[in-house]
Rosetta silent file (secondary structure, phi, psi, omega in degrees, C-alpha in Angstrom):
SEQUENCE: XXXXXXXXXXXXXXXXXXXXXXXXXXXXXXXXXXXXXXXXXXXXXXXXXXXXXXXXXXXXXXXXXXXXXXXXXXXXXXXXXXXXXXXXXXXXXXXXXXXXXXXXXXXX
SCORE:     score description
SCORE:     0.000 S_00000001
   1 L     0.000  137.143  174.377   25.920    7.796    8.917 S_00000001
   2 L   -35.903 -177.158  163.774   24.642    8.534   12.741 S_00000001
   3 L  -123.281   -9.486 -159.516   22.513    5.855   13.917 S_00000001
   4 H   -94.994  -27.908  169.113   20.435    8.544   15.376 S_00000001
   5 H   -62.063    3.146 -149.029   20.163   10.221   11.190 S_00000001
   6 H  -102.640  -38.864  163.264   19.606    6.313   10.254 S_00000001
   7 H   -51.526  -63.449 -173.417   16.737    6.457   12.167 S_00000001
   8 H   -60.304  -17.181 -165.036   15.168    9.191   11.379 S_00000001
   9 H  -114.178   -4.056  160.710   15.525    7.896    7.733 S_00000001
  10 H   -95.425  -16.826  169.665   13.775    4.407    8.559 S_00000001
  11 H   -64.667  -41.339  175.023   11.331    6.488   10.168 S_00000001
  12 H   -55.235  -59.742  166.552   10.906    8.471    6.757 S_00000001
  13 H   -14.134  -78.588 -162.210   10.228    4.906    4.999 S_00000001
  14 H   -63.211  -47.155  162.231    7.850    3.876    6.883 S_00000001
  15 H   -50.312  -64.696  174.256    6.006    7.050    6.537 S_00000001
  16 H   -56.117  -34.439 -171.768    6.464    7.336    2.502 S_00000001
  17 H   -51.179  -66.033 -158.352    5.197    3.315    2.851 S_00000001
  18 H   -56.784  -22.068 -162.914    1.767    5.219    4.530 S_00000001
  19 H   -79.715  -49.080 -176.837    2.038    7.867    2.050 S_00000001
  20 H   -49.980  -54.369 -170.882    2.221    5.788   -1.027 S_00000001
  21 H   -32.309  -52.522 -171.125   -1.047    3.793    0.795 S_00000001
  22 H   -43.010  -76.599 -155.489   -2.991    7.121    1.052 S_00000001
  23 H   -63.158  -24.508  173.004   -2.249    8.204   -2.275 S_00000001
  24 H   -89.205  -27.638  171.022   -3.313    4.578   -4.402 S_00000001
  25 H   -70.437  -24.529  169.382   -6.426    4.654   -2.277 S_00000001
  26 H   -78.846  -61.637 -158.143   -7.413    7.875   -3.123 S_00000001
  27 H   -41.873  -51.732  174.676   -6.433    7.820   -7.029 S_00000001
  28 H   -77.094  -23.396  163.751   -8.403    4.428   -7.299 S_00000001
  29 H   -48.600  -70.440  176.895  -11.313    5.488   -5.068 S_00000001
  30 H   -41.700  -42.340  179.185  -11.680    8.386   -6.744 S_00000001
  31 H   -81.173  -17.253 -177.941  -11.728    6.117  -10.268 S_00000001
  32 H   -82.261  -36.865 -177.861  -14.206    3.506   -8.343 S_00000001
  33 H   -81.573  -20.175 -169.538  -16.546    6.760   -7.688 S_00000001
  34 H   -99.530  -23.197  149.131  -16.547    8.167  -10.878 S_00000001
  35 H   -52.563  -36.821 -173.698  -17.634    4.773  -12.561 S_00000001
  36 H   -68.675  -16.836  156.911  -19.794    4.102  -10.230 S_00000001
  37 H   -45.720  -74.701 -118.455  -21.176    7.585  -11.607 S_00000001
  38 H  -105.409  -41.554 -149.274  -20.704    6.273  -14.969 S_00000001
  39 H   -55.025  -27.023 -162.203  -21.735    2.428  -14.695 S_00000001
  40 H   -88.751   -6.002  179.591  -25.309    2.030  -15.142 S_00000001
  41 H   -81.925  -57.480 -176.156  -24.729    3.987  -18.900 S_00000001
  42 H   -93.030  -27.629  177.351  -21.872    1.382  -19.691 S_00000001
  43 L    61.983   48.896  175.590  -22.227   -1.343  -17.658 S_00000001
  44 L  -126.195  137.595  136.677  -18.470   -1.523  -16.805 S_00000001
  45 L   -82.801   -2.171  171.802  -17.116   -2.245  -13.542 S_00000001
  46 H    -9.433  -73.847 -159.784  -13.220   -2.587  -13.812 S_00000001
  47 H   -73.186  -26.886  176.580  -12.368    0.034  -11.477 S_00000001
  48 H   -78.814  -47.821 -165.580  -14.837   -1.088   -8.611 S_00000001
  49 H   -75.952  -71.602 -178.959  -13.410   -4.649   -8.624 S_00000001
  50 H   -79.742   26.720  160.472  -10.201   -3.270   -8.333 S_00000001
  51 H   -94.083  -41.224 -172.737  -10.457   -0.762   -5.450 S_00000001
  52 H   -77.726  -42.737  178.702  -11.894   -3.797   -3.438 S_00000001
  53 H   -51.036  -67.479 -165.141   -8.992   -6.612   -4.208 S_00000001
  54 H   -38.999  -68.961 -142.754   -6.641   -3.340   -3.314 S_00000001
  55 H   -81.126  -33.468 -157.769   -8.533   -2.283   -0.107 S_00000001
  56 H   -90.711  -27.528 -159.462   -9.387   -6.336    0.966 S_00000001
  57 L  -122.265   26.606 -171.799   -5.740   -7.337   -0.224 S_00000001
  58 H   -31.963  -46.677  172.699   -3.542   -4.172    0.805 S_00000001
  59 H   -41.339  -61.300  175.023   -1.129   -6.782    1.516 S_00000001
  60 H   -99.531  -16.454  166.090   -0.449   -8.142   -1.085 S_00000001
  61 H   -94.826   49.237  126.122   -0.887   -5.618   -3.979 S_00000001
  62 L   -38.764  -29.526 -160.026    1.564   -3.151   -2.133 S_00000001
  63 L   -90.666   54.082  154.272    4.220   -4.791   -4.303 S_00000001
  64 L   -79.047  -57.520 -154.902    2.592   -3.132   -7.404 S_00000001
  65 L  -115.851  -37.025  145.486    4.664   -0.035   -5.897 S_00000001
  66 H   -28.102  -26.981  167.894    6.613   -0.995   -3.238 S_00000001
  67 H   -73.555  -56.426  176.443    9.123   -3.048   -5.469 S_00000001
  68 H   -61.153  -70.844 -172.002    9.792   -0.196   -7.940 S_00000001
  69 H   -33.365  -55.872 -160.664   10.558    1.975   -4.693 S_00000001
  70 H   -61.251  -42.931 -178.327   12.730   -0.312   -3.152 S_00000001
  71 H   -52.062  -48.972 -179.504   14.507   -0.864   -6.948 S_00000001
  72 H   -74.467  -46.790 -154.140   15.052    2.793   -6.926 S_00000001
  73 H  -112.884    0.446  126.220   16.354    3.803   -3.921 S_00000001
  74 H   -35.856  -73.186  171.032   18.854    0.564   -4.023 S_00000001
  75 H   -14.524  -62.983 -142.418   19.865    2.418   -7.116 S_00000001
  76 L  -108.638   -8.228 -171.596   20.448    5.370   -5.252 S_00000001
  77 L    76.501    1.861 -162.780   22.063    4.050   -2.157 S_00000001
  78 L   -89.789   71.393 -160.068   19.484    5.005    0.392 S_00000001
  79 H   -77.499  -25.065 -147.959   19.699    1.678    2.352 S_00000001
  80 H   -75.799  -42.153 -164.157   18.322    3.481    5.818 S_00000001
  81 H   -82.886  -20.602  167.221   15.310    4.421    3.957 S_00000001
  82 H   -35.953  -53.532 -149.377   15.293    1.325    1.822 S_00000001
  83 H   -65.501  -86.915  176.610   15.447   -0.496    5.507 S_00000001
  84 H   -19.623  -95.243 -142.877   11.802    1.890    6.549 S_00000001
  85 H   -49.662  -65.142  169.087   10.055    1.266    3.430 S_00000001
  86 H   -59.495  -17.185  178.194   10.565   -2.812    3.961 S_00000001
  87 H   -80.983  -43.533 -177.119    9.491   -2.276    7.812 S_00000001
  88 H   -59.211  -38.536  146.158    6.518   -0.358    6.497 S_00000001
  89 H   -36.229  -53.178  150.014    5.534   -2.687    3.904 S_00000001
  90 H   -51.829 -119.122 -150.673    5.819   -5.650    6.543 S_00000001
  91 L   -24.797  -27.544 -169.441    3.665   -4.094    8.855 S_00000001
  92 L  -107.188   13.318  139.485    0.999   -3.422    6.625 S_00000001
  93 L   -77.702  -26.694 -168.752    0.804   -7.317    5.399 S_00000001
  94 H   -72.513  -49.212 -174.149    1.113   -8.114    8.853 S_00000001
  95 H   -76.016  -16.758  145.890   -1.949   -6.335    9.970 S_00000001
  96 H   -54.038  -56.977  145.827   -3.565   -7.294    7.022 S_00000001
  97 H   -35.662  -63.780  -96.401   -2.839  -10.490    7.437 S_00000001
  98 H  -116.108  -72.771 -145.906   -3.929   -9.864   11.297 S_00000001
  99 H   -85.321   -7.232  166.903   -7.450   -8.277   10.425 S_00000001
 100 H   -79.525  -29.027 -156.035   -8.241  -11.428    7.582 S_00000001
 101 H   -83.114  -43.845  169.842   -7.428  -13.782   10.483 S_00000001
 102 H   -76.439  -42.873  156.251  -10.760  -11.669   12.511 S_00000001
 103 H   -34.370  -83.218 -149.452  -12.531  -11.496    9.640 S_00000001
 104 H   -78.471  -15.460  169.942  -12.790  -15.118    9.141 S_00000001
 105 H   -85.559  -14.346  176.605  -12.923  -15.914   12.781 S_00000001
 106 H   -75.911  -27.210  173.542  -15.916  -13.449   13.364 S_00000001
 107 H   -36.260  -49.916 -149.612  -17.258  -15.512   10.076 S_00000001
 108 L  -115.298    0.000    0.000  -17.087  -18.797   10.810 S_00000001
């Protein structure tokens, strides 16, 4: 493989990382809005408490999905994008990490 297609296929990773983000933020957002729709009839809140750990803790529940990906596309041989998917996934603990560390310093 090129180094310049190898690229382009850690680039893809990293992208599918943001894509995957997008796509669990809507699907539970969407499930956080329609309880909150729902809540004051039932008095259940599941779905709110877990849109906020996800959106507060991006970091660390990534590996819900990010593991299985990674599992698969071992499987499959696709190390370049394998490689993208783990840069993307590190970045987006890091800055997570990054933006708890300002949180608690505008806090405190």
């Amino acid at each position: 493989m090129s180094r310049r297609n190898e690229f382009s296929h850690i680039i893809g990773g990293i992208v599918l990382v943001l894509g995957m983000h997008i796509l669990a933020t809507l699907i539970l957002g969407t499930f956080a809005y329609l309880e909150s729709l729902l809540a004051y009839q039932y008095g259940i809140r599941i779905f709110q408490l877990i849109f906020a750990i996800y959106i507060f803790g991006i970091g660390i529940t990534q590996v819900i999905y990010i593991i299985p990906i990674l599992l698969r596309l071992k499987r499959q041989e696709k190390f370049a994008l394998m490689k993208g998917v783990i840069i993307g996934a590190i970045f987006t603990a890091l800055l997570n990490g990054g933006c708890w560390i300002w949180v608690i310093n505008l806090t405190s």
